[in-house]
C-alpha positions as CSV (number, residue, x, y, z in Angstrom):
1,X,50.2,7.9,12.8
2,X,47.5,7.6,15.4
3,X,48.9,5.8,17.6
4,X,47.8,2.4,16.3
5,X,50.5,0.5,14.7
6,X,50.6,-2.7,13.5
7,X,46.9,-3.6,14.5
8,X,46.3,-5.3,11.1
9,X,45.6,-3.5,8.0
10,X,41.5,-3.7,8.1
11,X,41.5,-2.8,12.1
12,X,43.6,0.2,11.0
13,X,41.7,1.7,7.6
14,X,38.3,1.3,10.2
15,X,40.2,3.6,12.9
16,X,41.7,5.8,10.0
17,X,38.0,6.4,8.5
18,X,36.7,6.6,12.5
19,X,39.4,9.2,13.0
20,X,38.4,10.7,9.5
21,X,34.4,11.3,10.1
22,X,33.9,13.9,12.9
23,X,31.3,13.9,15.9
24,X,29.3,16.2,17.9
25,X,32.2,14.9,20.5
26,X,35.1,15.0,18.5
27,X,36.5,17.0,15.3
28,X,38.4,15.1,12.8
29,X,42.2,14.1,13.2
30,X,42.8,12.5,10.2
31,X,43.0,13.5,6.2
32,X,43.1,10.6,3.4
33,X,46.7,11.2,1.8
34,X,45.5,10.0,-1.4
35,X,43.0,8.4,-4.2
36,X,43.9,5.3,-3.3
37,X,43.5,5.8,0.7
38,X,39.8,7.5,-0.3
39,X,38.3,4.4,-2.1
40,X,39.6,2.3,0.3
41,X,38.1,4.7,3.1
42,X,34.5,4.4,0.8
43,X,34.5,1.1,0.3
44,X,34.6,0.5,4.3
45,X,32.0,3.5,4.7
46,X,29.5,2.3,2.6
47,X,29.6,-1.0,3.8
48,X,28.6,0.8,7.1
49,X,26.1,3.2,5.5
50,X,28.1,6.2,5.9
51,X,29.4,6.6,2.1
52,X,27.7,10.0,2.0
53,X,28.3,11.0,5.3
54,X,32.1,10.8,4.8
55,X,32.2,12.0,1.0
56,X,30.3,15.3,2.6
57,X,32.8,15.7,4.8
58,X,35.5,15.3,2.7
59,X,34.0,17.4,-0.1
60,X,33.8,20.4,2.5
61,X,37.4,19.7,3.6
62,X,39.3,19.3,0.6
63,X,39.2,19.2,-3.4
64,X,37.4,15.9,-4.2
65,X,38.6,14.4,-7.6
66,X,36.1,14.4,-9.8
67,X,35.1,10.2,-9.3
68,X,34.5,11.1,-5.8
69,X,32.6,14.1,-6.3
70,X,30.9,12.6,-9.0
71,X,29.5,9.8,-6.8
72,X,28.9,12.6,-4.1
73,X,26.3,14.0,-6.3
74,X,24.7,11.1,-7.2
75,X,24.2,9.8,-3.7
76,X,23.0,13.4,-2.5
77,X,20.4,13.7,-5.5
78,X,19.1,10.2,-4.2
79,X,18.8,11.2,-0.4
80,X,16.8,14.2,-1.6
81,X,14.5,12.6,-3.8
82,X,14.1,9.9,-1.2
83,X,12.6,12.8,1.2
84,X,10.8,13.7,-1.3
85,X,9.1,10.6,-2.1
86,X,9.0,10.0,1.9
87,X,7.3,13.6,1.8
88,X,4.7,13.1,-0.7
89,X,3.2,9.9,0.9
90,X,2.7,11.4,3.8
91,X,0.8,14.2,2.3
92,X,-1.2,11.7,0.4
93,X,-2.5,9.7,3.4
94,X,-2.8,12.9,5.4
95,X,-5.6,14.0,2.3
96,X,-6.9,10.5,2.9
97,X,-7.4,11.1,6.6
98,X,-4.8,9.0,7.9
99,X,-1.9,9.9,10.4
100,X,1.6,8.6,9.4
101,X,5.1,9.2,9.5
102,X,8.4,7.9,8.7
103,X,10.6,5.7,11.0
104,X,14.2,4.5,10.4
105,X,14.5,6.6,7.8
106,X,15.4,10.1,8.4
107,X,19.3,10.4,10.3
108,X,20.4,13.6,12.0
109,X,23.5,14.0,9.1
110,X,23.7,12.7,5.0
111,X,22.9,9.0,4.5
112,X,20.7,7.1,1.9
113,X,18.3,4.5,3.6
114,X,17.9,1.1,2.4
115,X,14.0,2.7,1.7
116,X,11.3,4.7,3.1
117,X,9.3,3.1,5.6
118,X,6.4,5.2,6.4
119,X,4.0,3.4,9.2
120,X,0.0,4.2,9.4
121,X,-0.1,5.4,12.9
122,X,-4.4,5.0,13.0
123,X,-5.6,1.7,14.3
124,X,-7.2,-0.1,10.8
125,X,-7.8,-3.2,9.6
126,X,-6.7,-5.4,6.4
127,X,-9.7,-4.6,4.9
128,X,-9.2,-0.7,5.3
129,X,-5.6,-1.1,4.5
130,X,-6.5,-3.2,0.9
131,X,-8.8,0.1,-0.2
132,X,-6.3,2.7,1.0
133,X,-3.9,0.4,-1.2
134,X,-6.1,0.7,-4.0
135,X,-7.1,4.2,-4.0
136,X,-3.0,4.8,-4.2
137,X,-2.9,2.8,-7.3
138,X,-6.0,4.3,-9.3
139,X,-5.9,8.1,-7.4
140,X,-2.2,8.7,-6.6
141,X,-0.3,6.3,-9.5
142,X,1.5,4.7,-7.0
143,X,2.6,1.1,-8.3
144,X,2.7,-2.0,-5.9
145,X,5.4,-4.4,-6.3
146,X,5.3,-6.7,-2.6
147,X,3.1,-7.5,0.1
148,X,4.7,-9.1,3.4
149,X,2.8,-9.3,6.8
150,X,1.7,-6.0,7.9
151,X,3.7,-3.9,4.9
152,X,3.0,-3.2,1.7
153,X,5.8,-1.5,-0.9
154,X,5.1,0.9,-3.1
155,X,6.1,3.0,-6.0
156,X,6.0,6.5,-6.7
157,X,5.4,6.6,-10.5
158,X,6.6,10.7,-10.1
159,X,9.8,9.8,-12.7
160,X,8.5,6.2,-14.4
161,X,7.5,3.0,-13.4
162,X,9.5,0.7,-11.6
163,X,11.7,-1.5,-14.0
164,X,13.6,-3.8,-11.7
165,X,11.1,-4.3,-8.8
166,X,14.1,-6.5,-7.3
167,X,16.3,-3.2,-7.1
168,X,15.3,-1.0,-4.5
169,X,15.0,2.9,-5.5
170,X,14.6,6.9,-4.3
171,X,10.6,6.1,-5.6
172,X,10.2,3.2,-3.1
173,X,8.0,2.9,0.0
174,X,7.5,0.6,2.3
175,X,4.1,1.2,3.7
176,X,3.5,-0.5,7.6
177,X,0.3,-1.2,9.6
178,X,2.7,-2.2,12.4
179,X,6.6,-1.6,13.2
180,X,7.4,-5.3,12.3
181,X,9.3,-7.7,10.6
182,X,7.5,-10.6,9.4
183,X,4.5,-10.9,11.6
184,X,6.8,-10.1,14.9
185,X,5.2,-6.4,16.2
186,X,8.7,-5.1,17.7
187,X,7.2,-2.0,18.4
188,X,4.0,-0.9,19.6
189,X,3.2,2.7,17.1
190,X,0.8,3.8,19.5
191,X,4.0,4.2,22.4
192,X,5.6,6.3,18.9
193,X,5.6,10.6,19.1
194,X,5.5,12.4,15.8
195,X,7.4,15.0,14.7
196,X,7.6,17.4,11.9
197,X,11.1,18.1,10.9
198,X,12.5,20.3,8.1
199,X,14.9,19.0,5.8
200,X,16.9,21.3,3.6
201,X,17.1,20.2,-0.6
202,X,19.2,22.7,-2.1
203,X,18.5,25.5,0.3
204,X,14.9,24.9,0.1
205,X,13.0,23.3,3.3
206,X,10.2,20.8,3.3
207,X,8.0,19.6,6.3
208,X,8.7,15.8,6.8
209,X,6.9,13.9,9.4
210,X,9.4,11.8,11.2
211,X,9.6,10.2,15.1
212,X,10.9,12.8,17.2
213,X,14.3,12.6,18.6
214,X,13.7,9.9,21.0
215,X,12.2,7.4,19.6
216,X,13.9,7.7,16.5
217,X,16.7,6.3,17.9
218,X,15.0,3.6,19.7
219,X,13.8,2.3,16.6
220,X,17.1,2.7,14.9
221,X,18.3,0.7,17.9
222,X,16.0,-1.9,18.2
223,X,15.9,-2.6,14.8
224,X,19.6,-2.8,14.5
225,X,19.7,-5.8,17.2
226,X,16.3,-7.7,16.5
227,X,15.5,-8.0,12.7
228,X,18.7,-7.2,11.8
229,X,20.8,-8.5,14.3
230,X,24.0,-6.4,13.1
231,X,25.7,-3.5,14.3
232,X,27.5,-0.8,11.6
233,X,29.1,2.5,11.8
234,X,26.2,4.2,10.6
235,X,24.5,3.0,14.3
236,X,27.0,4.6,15.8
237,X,26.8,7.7,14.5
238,X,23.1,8.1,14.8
239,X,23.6,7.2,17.7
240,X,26.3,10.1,18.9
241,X,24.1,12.3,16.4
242,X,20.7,11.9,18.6
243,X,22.6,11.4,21.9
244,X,23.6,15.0,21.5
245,X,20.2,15.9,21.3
246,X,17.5,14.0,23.0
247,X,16.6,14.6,26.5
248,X,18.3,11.1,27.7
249,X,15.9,10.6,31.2
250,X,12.9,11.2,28.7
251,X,14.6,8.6,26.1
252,X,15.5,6.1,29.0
253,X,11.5,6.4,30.5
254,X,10.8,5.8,26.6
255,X,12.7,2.5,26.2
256,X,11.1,1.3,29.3
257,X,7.4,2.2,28.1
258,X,8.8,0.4,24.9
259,X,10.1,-2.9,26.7
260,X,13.8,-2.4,24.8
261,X,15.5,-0.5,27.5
262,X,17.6,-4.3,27.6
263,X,17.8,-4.5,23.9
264,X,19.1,-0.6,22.9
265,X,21.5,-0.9,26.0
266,X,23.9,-3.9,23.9
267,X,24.1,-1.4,20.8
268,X,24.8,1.7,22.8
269,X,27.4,-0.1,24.4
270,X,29.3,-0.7,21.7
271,X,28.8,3.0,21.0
272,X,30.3,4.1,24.1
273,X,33.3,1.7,23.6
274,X,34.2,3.1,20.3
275,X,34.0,6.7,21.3
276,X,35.8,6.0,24.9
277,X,38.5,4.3,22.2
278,X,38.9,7.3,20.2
279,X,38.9,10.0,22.9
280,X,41.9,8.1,24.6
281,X,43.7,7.0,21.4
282,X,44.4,4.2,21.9
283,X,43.0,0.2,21.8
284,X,44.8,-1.2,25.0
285,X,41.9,-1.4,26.8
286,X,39.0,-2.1,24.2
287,X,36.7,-4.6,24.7
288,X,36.4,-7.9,22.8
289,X,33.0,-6.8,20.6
290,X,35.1,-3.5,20.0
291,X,38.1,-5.8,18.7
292,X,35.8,-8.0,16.5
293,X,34.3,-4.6,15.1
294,X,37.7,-3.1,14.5
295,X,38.7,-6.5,12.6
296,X,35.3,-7.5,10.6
297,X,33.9,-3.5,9.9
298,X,30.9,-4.5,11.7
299,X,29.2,-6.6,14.3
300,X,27.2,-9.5,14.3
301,X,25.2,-9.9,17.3
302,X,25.2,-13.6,18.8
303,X,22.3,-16.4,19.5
304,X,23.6,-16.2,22.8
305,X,23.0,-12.5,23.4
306,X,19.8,-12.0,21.3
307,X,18.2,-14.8,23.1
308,X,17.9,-13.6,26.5
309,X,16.1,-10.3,25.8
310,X,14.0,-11.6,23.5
311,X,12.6,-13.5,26.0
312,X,12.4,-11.1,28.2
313,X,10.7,-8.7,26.1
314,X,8.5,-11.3,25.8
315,X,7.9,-11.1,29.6
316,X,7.2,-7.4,29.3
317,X,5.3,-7.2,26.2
318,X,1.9,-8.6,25.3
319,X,1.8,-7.2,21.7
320,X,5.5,-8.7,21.1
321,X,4.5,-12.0,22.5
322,X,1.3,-12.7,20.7
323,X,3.1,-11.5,17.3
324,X,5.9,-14.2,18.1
325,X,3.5,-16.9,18.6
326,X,1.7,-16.1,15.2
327,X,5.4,-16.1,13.7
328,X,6.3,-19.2,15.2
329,X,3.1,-21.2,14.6
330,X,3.0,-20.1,10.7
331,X,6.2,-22.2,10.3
332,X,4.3,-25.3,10.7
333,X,3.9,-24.8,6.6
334,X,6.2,-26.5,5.1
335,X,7.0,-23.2,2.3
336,X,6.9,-20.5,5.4
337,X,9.4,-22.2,7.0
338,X,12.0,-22.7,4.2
339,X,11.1,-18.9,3.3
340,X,11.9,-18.2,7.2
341,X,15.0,-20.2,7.4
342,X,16.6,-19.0,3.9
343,X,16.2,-15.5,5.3
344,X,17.4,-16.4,8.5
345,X,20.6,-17.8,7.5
346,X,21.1,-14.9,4.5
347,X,20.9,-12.5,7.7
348,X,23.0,-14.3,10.0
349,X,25.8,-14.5,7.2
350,X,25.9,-11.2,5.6
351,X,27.8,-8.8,6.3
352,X,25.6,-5.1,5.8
353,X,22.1,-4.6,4.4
């Protein structure tokens, strides 16, 4: 079929729904022959975050029973009500005075974020960020359901309040003084270029501030392999999605700036290994990560491999290193440390987010 025989039944449903997405490097070679070969395609893709991405593609390239379509609408009404929630904020803290955009949240094709996560770009302080909180609450009706270091979220009370606070929805915002997870500063904003975007909801455009091309990607990169420490389809194609379209000197000279030129080089690898697999046909020659992808649906990156370049980001990067230290030294309470290490062994173990 295409040219991958007996490779193992979950190595060859991830090839048939690689060979079944297309690229801006590749058109499509392969057509789910039935029901029954679709949900089993789904289940794989939205494991990897690319549900819509391949029900879009399907839905403009053959008759989708009406389950499938079904769920096609419903994840396509949430992606646009998601950019309009992201859109929203942002016009509420530009009224306010502040500058702010989103970050690994707006993709180059069809896919529903975990959230919105809009970051302050403006240099203030707890304080200031407690009364902009406020004067969302009491001016704007937004609802706040969790504070973490550096990040507030939010509710847009546009449809109702938020019922299940534990279930992330289109109405949620994650609100950030710093690109971070925890109190680690991965990012420094103030390295970050704005840009304003339209995105198209049924044939009508809104303005959305997002990162530009560039460092859009390098987030989505970064943030892959540090906080989240796993690799998916849906990395890959943003990653063939943006590739297409950044100016790749000005995105290397980026990285560097950023001190993740190391970090985004292990997740584009296993980009280019995929795509080299899939222009050639064939798995002979794929490398071991490439295998362990194939055979798992995703990949989990190693202690062994995020180790080194988080120490050598350290090296490079003040901001990075100072934030670590403050991470590291509030785990001498004895309930931030059980926090840190439930989460830590949650993310080492699962298998998405």
């Amino acid at each position: 079929m295409l040219g991958y025989r007996y490779v193992g039944r979950h190595k060859e449903n991830m090839l048939k729904l690689l060979y079944t997405i297309p690229t801006p490097f590749y058109d499509a070679r392969y057509v789910p022959k039935s029901q029954r070969e679709i949900l089993t395609l789904l289940k794989l893709a939205k494991q990897n975050k690319v549900e819509l991405l391949l029900l879009k593609h399907l839905d403009e390239t053959m008759s989708l029973p009406y389950t499938f379509k079904e769920r096609f609408l419903k994840l396509r009404k949430e992606y646009m009500e998601m950019m309009i929630t992201a859109n929203r904020i942002i016009d509420v803290l530009e009224k306010l005075g502040y500058e702010a955009t989103t970050f690994k949240s707006w993709t180059p094709f069809l896919a529903v974020p975990n959230d919105i996560d809009v970051i302050i770009l403006n240099d203030i302080d707890v304080k200031e960020f407690k009364s902009l909180i406020q004067k969302l609450i009491n001016e704007y009706r937004y609802q706040i359901f969790d504070v973490i270091p550096y990040a507030v979220s939010i509710h847009d009370q546009r449809c109702s309040n938020h019922l299940n606070p534990k279930i992330k929805d289109p109405y949620d915002v994650d609100l950030y003084l710093e690109v971070a997870a925890n109190k680690v500063i991965y990012l420094n904003k103030h390295l970050l270029k704005r840009h304003s975007r339209e995105v198209f909801i049924d044939d009508e455009a809104i303005s959305l501030c997002s990162l530009s091309n560039e460092h859009e990607l390098l987030t989505q990169l970064t943030h892959c392999f540090l906080p989240e420490q796993i690799f998916l389809l849906y990395h890959y194609y943003i990653s063939l999605y943006f590739l297409n379209e950044v100016n790749f000197q000005y995105f290397l000279n980026a990285a560097k700036k950023l001190h993740v030129d190391l970090i985004i080089a292990s997740p584009l690898s296993i980009t280019f290994d995929i795509l080299d697999a899939v222009r050639r046909n064939s798995i002979v020659k794929a490398s071991l990560i490439f295998d362990e992808f194939l055979k798992k649906g995703y990949y989990k990156f190693r202690i062994k491999e995020l180790v080194p370049l988080i120490i050598d980001k350290m090296r490079k990067d003040n901001i990075f290193k100072r934030s670590l230290m403050m991470q590291i030294t509030s785990l001498a309470d004895v309930k931030t440390l059980q926090h840190f290490v439930t989460h830590l062994i949650i993310r080492r173990m699962r298998t998405t987010y």
